[in-house]
Every structure is written in C-alpha cells, then in structure tokens.
C-alpha positions in Angstrom: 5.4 -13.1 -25.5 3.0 -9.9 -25.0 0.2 -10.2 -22.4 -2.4 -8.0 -21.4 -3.2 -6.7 -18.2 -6.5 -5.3 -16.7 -6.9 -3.5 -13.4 -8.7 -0.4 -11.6 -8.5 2.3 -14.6 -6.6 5.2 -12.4 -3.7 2.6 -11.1 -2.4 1.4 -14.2 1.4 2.9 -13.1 1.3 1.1 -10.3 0.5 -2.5 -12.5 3.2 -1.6 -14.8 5.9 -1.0 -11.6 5.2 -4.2 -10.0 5.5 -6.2 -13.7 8.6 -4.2 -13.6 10.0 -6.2 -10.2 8.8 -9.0 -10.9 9.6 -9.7 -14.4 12.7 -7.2 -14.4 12.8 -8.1 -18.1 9.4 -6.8 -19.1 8.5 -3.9 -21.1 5.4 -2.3 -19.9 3.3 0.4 -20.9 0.1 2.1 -20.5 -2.3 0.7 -23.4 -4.4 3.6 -24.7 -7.8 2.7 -22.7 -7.9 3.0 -19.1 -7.0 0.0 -16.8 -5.2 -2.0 -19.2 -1.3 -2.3 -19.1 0.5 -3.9 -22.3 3.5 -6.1 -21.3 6.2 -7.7 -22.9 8.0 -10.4 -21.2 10.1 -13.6 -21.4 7.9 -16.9 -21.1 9.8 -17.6 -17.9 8.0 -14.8 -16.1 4.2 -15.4 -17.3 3.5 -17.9 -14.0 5.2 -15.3 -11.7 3.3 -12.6 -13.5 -0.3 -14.6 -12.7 0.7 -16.0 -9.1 2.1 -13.3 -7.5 1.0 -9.7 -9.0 -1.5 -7.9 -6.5 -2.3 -5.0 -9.0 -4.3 -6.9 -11.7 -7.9 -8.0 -12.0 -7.2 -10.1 -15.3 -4.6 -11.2 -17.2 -4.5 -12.3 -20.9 -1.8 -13.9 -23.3 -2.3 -12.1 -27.2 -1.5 -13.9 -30.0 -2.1 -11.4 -32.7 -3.3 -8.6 -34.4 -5.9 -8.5 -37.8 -8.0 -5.8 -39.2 -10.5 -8.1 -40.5 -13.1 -10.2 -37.8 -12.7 -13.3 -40.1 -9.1 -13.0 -40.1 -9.1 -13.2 -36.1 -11.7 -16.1 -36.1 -9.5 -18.2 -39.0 -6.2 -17.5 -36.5 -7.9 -18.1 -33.6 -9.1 -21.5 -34.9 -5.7 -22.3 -36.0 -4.1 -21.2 -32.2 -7.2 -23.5 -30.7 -6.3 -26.7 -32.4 -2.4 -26.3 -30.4 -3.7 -25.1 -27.4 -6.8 -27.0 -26.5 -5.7 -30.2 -28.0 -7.5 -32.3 -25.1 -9.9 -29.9 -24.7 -13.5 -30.1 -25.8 -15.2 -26.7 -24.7 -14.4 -23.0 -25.1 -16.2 -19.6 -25.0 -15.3 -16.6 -26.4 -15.0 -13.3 -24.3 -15.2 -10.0 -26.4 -14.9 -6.5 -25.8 -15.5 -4.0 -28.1 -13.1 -0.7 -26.5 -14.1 1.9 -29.2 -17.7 2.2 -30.3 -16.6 3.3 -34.3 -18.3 0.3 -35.1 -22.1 -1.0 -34.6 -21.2 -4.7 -33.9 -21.7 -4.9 -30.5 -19.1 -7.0 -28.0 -21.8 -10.0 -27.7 -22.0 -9.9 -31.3 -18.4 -9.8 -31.8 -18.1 -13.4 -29.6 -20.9 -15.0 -31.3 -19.1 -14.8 -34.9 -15.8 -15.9 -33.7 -17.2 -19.0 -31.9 -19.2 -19.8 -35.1 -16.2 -19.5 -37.1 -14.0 -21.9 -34.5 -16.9 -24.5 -33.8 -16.8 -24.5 -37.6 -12.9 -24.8 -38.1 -12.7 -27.2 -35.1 -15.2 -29.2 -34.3 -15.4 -27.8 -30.6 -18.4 -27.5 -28.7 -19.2 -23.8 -27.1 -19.8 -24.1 -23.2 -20.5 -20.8 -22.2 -21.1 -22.3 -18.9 -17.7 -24.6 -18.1 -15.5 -23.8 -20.7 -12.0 -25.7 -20.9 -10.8 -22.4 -22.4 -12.0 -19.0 -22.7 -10.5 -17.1 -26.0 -10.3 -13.2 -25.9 -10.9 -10.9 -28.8 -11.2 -7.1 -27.9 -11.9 -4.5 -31.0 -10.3 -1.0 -31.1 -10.1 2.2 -33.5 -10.1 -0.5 -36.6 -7.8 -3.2 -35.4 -8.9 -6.9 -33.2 -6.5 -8.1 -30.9 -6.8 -11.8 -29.6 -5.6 -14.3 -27.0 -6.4 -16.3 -24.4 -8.3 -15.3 -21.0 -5.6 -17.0 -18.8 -7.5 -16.3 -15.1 -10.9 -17.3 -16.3 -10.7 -19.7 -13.5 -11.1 -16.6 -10.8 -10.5 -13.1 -11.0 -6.9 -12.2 -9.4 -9.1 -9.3 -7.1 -10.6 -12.4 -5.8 -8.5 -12.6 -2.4 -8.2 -16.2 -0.5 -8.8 -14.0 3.1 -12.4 -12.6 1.9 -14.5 -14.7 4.4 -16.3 -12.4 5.8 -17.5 -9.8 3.1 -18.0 -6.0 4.4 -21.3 -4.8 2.4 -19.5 -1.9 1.2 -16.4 -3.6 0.3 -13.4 -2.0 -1.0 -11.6 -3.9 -4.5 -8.4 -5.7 -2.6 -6.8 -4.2 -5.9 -7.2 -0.2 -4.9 -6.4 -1.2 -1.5 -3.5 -2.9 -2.6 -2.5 0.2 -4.7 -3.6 2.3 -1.8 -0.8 0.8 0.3 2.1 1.4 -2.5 1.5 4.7 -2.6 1.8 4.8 1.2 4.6 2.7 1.1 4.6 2.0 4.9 7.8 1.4 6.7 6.8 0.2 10.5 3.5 0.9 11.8 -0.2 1.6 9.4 -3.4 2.3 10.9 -7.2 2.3 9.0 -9.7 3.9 11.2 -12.1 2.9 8.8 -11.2 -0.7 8.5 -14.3 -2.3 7.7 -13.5 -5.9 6.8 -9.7 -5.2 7.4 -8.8 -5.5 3.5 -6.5 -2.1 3.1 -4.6 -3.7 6.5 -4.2 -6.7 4.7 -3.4 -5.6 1.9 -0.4 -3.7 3.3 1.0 -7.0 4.8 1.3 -8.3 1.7 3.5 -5.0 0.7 5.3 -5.2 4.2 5.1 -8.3 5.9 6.9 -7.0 8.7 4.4 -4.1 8.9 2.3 -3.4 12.8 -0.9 -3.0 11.9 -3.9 -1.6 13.3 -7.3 -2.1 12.3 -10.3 0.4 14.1 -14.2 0.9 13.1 -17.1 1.6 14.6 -19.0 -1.1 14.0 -18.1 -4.1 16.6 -19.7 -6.7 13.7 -16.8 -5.4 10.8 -14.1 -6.0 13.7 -15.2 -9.1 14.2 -15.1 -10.1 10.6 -11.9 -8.5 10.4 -10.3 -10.9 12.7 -12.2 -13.9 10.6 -9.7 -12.7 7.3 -6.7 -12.4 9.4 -6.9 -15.7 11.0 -8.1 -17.3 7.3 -4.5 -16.3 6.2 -2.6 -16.4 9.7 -2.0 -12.6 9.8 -1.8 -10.6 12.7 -4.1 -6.9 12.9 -4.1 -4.8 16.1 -8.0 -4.8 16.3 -10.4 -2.3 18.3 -13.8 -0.8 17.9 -13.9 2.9 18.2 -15.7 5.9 17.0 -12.9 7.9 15.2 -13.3 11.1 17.3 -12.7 9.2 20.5 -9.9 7.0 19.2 -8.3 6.1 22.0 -5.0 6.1 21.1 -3.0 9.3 22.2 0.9 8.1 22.4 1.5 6.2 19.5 2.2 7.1 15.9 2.4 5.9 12.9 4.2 6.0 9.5 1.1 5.9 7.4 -2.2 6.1 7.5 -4.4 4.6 4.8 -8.2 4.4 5.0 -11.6 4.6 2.6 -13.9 6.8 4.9 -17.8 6.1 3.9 -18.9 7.4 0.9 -22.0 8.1 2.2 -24.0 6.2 -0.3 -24.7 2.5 1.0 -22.6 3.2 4.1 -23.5 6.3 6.4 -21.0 7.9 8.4 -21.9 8.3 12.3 -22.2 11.8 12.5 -22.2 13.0 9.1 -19.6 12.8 6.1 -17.9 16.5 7.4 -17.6 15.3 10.6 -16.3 12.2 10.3 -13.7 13.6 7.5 -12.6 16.7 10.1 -11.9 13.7 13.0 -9.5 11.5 10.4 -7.5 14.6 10.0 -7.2 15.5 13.2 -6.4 12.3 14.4 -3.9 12.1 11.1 -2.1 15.5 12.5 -1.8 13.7 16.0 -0.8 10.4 15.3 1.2 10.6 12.2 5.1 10.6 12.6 7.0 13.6 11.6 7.4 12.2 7.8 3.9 10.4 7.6 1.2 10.1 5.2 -2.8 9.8 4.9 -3.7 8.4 2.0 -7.8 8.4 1.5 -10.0 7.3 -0.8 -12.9 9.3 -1.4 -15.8 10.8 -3.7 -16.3 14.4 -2.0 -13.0 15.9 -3.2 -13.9 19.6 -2.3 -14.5 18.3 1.2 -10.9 16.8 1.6 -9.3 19.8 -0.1 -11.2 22.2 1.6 -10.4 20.4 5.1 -6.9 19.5 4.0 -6.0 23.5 3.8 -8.3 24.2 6.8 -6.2 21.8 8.8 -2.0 22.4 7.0 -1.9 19.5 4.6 0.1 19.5 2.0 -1.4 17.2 -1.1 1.7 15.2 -2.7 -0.4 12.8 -5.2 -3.9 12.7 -6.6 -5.3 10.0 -8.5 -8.5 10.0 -10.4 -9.8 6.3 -10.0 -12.8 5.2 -12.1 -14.3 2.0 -10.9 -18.1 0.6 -11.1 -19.6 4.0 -12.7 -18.2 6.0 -9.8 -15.2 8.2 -10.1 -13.2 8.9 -7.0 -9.9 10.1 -6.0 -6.8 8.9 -4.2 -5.4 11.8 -1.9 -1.8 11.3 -0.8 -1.3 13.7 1.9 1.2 15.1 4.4 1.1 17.7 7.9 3.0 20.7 6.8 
C-alpha cells in the first residue's frame, strides 16, 4: 500500500526517518513538492504509522494514478462503493500542487463529487462527512485516495490546553528536538506554553527538563499541559539575561526566541538573541547543542561567529507564508 504524508515543508527527512523505525519495511521518499513524503509500506504498519508518528500533519492512503479528471472520478466511485459501504456522506478534498492548469482546487472537488454522487447515490456533507476522498493534481497527472485523519490533524496534540498566542506547530518542535537528540538534561528559555519541552519527552522519556520564560502567565500554562498528560517540566520564570542557573548544564538546548512580530522580546530581538548565546556557552556541556528557530538569520550568524559557534545543520523551514530557519549549533 502507498500513503501519503504531509508535514512542515523543510522537515520532510525527518518524516521519512521516523516511517523508517517505525515501519522498518517502508520505502520512503521525498515527493517532489515540499512537506510531503511518499511511503510504501506493508498494511500491518498503516495504524502504527497514524497513531504513533510525531512528524506528520496528515496522512492519506492513494489508490491510484489517472491523467484524465473523469478517469479519477469513475475510480474513485468504484473505490467508494467498497469503502463507505455503510456510509452515507463524503466530501472531496483537492489540491491542485502545480498551477499548469486553470481548474482551480475547489473546482477540481466539485467535479469529482458530482461524478460520485452520480455513480453512487451518496449525499455530499461538506460539513460531517463519513469520509473525506483526496485528489491532488500535478505536472499532468491526479493522484487519489482517502484523507485518513480527517477526524483531527495529527499536529493537534492531546496536552494543548492552554494555547500560547504565538504558538509554535508541536510538529517543528517535535523535529526540533530530533535534531537535538537530547541524551539527559534539555532546557527552553523561551518555553512559552512548554511544547518544544514536551515534545522532547516524547523523543526521551527519560529526559530532565527545564522549562523558563518571562512571562509568569506562559509558566503557568505550561504546567496546565504537563499535568494534562502527567509529564514532569522543571518550571521557573526568568528573564533570560538573569537566568539564575549558574552550576548546571545541559546536553541540549532547544528554544524558538520571539520573532518579534506578534511576540516582542523584552529588551529587543539583539539583545535577547546575544543573552541565549551566552547562556548557551555557559550552560551547555562540553558536546552540547542550541538548536533555535528563527527568522533573523544574519542576526544568529552574525552573533554565532561573534560569540565561537560552530553551525552543524541549517534548515530552511516554510510554514504559514513565513520562511525561517533551524540553526543546529555548537561552542567551538
């Protein structure tokens, strides 16, 4: 069976290594657009695939291939009547990935549906569908399948009770925390909400965790997610140029400082930035890393060199009509 896998276009490596472990029988591979991984697998892994994979947004089963939009419509009519037997309502989602062609992706939906109310007798429930079919056009071919987390989006995490207003996609965080790869001790000194913290649990669950901001109101809310999924953060309010922790290190630290857009950083963007790498240079462990998130890459590059970092990763993320970058980072 071939699914499809959507996430954070700028992470799709890190999608295709965890299908890897845990469907050691997949075959993955970067589908030409960004944030969309093309899998192969054995039925057997498609539940562990939906349940348990942390770098996904969305995943959908395909079920064919056809040059011609009547073609997909007459198949997908044909795949409906086995898989929605009890069923009585469907939508169509479309995307339309190359723009070659002048039917739109709303367009694109609206003829298929026709074609499978037609074929099928079903009713379209745009609304509450029973099932949601998928049909994506690209450089002359339509592939088509089944939207199989309709019912949430997998970024959708069962901790997020209290929602920071400029919260970070669990799904970078998640990613975030791989590319750390944490063995011990993590800190965020931009925490926020706590989701890169608790999203590195669910890499290491053995991991000590600490969790600073700023703001007393995020720390609070912080503690509301851990407890909603019985995990344990170190939490403390601090400014981050009077953190005040002077003996202990860590292995990692992983953080999304403000962008400056709907969150301001106290003291301005440089400042704040020249304090997290001075803190990183005291606190990180001989072998440690700073990973950050950010949109001012001079200002990190320029500060990195300033201050004896050498970079070891950079990933260009593209998420919500931003582009930002992922610096992995180590003290010379």
């Amino acid at each position: 069976m071939k699914i499809l896998v959507t996430t954070v276009p700028g992470i799709e490596n890190i999608a295709v290594q965890e299908i890897g472990e845990l469907c050691p029988e997949a075959h993955s591979y970067v589908a030409s657009s960004s944030g969309r991984v093309t899998a192969e697998l054995p039925e057997n892994c498609l539940a562990q695939i939906i349940t348990r994979i942390h770098s996904a947004e969305n995943v959908y089963l395909l079920l064919g291939e056809a040059d011609r939009l009547e073609g997909v419509g007459e198949e997908l009519a044909l795949h409906a009547k086995e898989l929605i037997a009890w069923h009585r309502y469907f939508s169509v989602r479309a995307e339309r990935i190359t723009k070659d062609i002048e039917t739109t992706s709303l367009e694109i939906a609206s003829k298929i549906g026709r074609i499978i109310q037609e074929k099928t007798g079903l009713e379209v429930s745009l609304d509450f569908p029973d099932i949601i079919l998928y049909v994506e056009y690209e450089a002359g071919r339509y592939r088509y399948g089944v939207y199989l987390t309709h019912a949430g989006n997998l970024r959708d995490r069962p901790y997020r009770r209290y929602i920071h207003r400029s919260a970070l996609n669990p799904v970078l965080a998640y990613a975030m925390c791989r590319i750390a790869s944490p063995r011990e001790k993590l800190w965020d000194p931009f925490c926020g909400s706590g989701t890169i913290p608790l999203e590195c649990l669910s890499v290491d669950p053995g991991l000590k965790a600490l969790c600073s901001d700023v703001n007393s109101d995020f720390i609070r809310g912080a503690l509301e997610n851990s407890r909603s999924i019985n995990k344990t953060l170190l939490l403390f309010t601090c400014d981050i140029g009077h953190a005040p922790v002077r003996n202990f290190t860590v292995d990692a630290i992983v953080t999304n400082p403000p962008f400056g857009i709907r969150e301001k950083a106290v003291g301005g963007l440089k400042r704040s930035y020249e304090a997290l790498f001075r803190l990183a240079r005291h606190n990180l462990e001989e072998d440690g890393k700073l990973v950050v998130l950010t949109t001012h890459r001079r200002l990190v590059e320029e500060i990195s060199r300033n201050m004896g970092f050498d970079t070891t990763g950079t990933w260009r993320i593209y998420e919500g009509g931003l582009t930002s970058f992922i610096y992995k980072l180590q003290p010379k």
